[in-house]
C-alpha positions in Angstrom: -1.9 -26.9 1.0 0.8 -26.7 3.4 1.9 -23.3 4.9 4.8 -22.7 2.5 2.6 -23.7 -0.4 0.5 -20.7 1.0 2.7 -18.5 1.7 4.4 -19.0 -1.3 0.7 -18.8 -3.3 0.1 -15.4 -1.3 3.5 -13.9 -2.1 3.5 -14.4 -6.2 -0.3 -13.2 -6.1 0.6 -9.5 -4.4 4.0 -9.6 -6.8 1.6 -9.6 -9.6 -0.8 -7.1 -8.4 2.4 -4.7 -7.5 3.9 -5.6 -11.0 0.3 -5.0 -12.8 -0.3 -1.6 -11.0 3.6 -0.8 -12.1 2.7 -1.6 -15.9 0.5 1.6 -16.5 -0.2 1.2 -20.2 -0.4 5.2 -20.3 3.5 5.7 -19.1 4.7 2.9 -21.5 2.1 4.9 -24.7 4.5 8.1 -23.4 7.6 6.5 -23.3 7.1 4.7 -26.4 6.2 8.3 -27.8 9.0 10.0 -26.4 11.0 7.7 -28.1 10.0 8.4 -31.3 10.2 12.1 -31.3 14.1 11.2 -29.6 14.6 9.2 -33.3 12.7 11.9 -35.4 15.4 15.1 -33.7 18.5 12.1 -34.6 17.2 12.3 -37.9 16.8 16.1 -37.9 20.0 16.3 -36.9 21.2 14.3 -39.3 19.9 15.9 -42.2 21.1 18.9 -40.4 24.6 18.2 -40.3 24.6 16.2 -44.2 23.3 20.5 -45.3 26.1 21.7 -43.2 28.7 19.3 -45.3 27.0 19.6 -48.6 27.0 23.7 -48.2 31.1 23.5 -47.2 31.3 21.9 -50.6 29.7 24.1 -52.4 31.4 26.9 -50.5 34.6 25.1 -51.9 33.3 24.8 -55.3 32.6 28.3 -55.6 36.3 29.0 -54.9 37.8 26.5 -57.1 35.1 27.8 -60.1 36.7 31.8 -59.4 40.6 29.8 -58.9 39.6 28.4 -62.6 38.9 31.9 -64.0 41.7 33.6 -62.5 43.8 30.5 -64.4 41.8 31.7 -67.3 42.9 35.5 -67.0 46.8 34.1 -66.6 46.7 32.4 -69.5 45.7 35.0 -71.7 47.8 37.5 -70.2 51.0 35.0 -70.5 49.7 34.5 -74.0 49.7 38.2 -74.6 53.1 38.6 -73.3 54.4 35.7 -75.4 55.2 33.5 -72.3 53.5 30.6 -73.4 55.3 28.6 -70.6 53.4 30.4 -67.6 50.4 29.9 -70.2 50.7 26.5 -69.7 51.4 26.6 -66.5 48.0 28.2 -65.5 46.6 26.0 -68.0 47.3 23.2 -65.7 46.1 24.5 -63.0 42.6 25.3 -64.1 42.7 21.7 -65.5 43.4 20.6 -61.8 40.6 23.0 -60.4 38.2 21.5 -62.5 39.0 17.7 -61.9 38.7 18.9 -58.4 34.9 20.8 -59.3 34.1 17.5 -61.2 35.0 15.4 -57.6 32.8 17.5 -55.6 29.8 18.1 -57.8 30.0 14.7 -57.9 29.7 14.1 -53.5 27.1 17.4 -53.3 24.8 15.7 -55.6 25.4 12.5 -53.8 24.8 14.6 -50.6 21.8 15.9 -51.9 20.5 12.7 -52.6 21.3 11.4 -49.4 19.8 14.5 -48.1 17.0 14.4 -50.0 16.1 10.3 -48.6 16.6 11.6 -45.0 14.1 14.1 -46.0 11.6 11.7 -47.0 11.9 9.6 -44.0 12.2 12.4 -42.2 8.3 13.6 -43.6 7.2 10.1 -43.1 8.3 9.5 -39.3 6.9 12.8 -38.4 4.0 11.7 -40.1 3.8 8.4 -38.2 5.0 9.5 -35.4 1.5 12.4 -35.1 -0.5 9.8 -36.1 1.0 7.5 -32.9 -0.2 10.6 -31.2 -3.7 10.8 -31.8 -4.0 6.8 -31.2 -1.4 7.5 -28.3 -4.2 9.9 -26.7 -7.2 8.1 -27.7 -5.7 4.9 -26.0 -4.8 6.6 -23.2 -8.4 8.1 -22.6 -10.2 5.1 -23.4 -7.7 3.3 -20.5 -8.4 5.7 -17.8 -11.9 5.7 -19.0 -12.2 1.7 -18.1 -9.6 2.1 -15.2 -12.5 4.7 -13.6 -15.3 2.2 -14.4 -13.9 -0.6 -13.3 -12.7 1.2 -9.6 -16.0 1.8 -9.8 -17.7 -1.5 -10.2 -15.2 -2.8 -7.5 -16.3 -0.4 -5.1 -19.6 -1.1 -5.3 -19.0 -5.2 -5.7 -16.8 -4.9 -3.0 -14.4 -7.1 -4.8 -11.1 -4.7 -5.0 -8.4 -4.9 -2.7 -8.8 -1.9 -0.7 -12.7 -3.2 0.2 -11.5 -6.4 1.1 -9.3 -4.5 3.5 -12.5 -2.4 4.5 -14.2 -5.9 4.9 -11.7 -8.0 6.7 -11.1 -4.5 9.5 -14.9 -4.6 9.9 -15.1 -8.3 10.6 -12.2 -8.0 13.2 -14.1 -5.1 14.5 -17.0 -7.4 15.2 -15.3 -10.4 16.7 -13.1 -8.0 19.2 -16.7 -6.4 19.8 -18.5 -9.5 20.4 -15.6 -10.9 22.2 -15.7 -7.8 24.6 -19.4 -8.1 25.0 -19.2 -11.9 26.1 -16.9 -10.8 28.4 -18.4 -7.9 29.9 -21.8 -10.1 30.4 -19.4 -12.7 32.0 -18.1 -10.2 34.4 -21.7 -8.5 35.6 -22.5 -12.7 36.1 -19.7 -13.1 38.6 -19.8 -9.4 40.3 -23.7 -10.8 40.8 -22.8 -14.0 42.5 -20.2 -11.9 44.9 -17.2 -14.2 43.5 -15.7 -10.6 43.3 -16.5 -9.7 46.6 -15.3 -13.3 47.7 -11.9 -13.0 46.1 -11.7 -8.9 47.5 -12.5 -9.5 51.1 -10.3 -10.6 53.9 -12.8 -13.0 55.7 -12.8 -16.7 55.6 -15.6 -19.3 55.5 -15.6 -19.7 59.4 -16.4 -15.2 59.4 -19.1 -15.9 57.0 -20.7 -18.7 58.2 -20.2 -17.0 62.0 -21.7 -13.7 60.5 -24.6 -15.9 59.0 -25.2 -17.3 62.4 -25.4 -13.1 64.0 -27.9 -13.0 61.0 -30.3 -16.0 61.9 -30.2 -14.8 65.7 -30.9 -11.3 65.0 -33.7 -12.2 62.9 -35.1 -14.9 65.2 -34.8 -12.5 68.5 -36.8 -9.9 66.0 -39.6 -12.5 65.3 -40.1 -13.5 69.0 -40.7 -10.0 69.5 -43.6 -10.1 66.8 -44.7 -12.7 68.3 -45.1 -11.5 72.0 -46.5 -8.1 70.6 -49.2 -10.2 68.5 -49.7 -12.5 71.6 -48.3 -15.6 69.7 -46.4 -18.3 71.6 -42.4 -18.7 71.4 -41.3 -21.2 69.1 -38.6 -23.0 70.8 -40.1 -26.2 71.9 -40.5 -26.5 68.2 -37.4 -25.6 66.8 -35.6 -27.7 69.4 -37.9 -30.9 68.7 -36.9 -29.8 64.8 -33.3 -29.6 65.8 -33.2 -32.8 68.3 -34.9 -34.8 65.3 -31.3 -33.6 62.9 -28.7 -34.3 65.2 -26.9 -36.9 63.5 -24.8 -38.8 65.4 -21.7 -38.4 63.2 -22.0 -34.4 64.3 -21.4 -34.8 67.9 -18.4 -33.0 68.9 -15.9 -34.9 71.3 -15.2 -33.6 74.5 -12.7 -31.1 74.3 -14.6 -29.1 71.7 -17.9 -29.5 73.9 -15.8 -28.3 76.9 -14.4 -25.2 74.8 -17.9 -24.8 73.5 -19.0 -25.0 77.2 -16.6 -22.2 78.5 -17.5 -19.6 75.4 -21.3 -19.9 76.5 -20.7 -19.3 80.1 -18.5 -16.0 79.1 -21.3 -15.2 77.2 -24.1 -15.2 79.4 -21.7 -13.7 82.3 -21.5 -10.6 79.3 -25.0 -10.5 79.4 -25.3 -10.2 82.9 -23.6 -7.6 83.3 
């Protein structure tokens, strides 16, 4: 799998996660709930407003019933008074006040019918909608109940995201641990060996190996001492048999050095003269 592939791979894989811990089943059981109480108070209102229009029909009903008996009372005054032409007259209204009372008994009852459905469904959503309730809630419970359990079998498997985190910090702990333990063991090695003191000091190899040689002489001019006290005889006939027996022939200086060398010894012994 090429690095694209893998980064594409590790991309859609935390998209999901993000996606699955966006879908809460418990907000979309709410919402879902919401919205049906939203459609139950539409149809509330509905029925609400359908009353409203029936009753302003039966308000104007009422009118045209006491218009029809007022007709009634002209009539049979005009009859009375031998005007049978304003008897007609009112006649024909009250005739027109009741085609009118016949038009609108007719929309109340379909009103109330109307009404009366909206009612029904009205019963029935509100009916549905408690029972999506109870479900709603027992859902929800029985999620959060699982959601809890299986937090908790990840924590203690170690297989959920936020203890692989744990994981992967405490094996990055380690290797920078270990890595600083190698390296402090590798710097106590060289402080031992002086590569410290090597690289820290100002002498060359020509000091040391000229402060070796004030060593050896000190030491020797200590051990003849030992020697005189315990009545032991000096050792240079030895050493200088030793030392005539390694003189190679490749390590005799030429002239000028021997000269040099010559001149330093003689300044040295005139020093110790005086």
């Amino acid at each position: 799998m090429g690095i694209l592939s893998r980064a594409s791979y590790v991309i859609r894989s935390k998209l999901n996660a993000i996606l699955n811990r966006a879908e809460d089943p418990t907000e979309s059981l709410d919402y879902s709930y919401e919205q049906m109480r939203d459609e139950l108070q539409q149809v509330k209102q509905g029925i609400a407003d359908l009353t409203t229009q029936k009753k302003r029909l039966e308000i104007q009903k009422r009118r045209l019933e006491e218009n029809v008996e007022k007709h009634n009372e002209q009539a049979r005054e005009a009859v009375q008074q031998d005007r049978d032409d304003l008897a007609r007259r009112a006649l024909e209204k009250k005739k027109s006040k009741m085609n009118q009372i016949e038009d609108l008994e007719t929309q109340i009852a379909e009103l109330q019918e109307t009404q009366d459905r909206l009612v029904d469904k009205k019963d029935e959503l509100q009916g549905r909608i408690e029972e999506f309730k109870t479900k709603k809630e027992t859902m929800k419970a029985r999620y959060e109940a699982a959601e809890a359990s299986t937090r908790v079998s990840e924590a203690m498997s170690g297989v959920g995201d936020e203890m692989a985190d744990v994981t992967r910090s405490i094996e990055r702990a380690e290797e920078r641990t270990e890595e600083m333990e190698a390296r402090s063991q590798a710097m106590d090695e060289l402080q031992d060996t002086g590569a410290f003191d090597d690289a820290l000091s100002d002498e060359d190899e020509i000091d040391r190996e000229l402060q070796s040689g004030r060593t050896d002489r000190e030491v020797d001019a200590e051990l003849e001492t030992l020697r005189a006290e315990m009545g032991k005889a000096p050792a240079e006939d030895d050493g200088e048999a030793d030392g005539d027996a390694e003189v190679d022939v490749e390590d005799v200086p030429d002239e000028e050095v021997e000269a040099e060398l010559e001149e330093l010894r003689e300044e040295e012994d005139a020093d110790a003269s005086n």
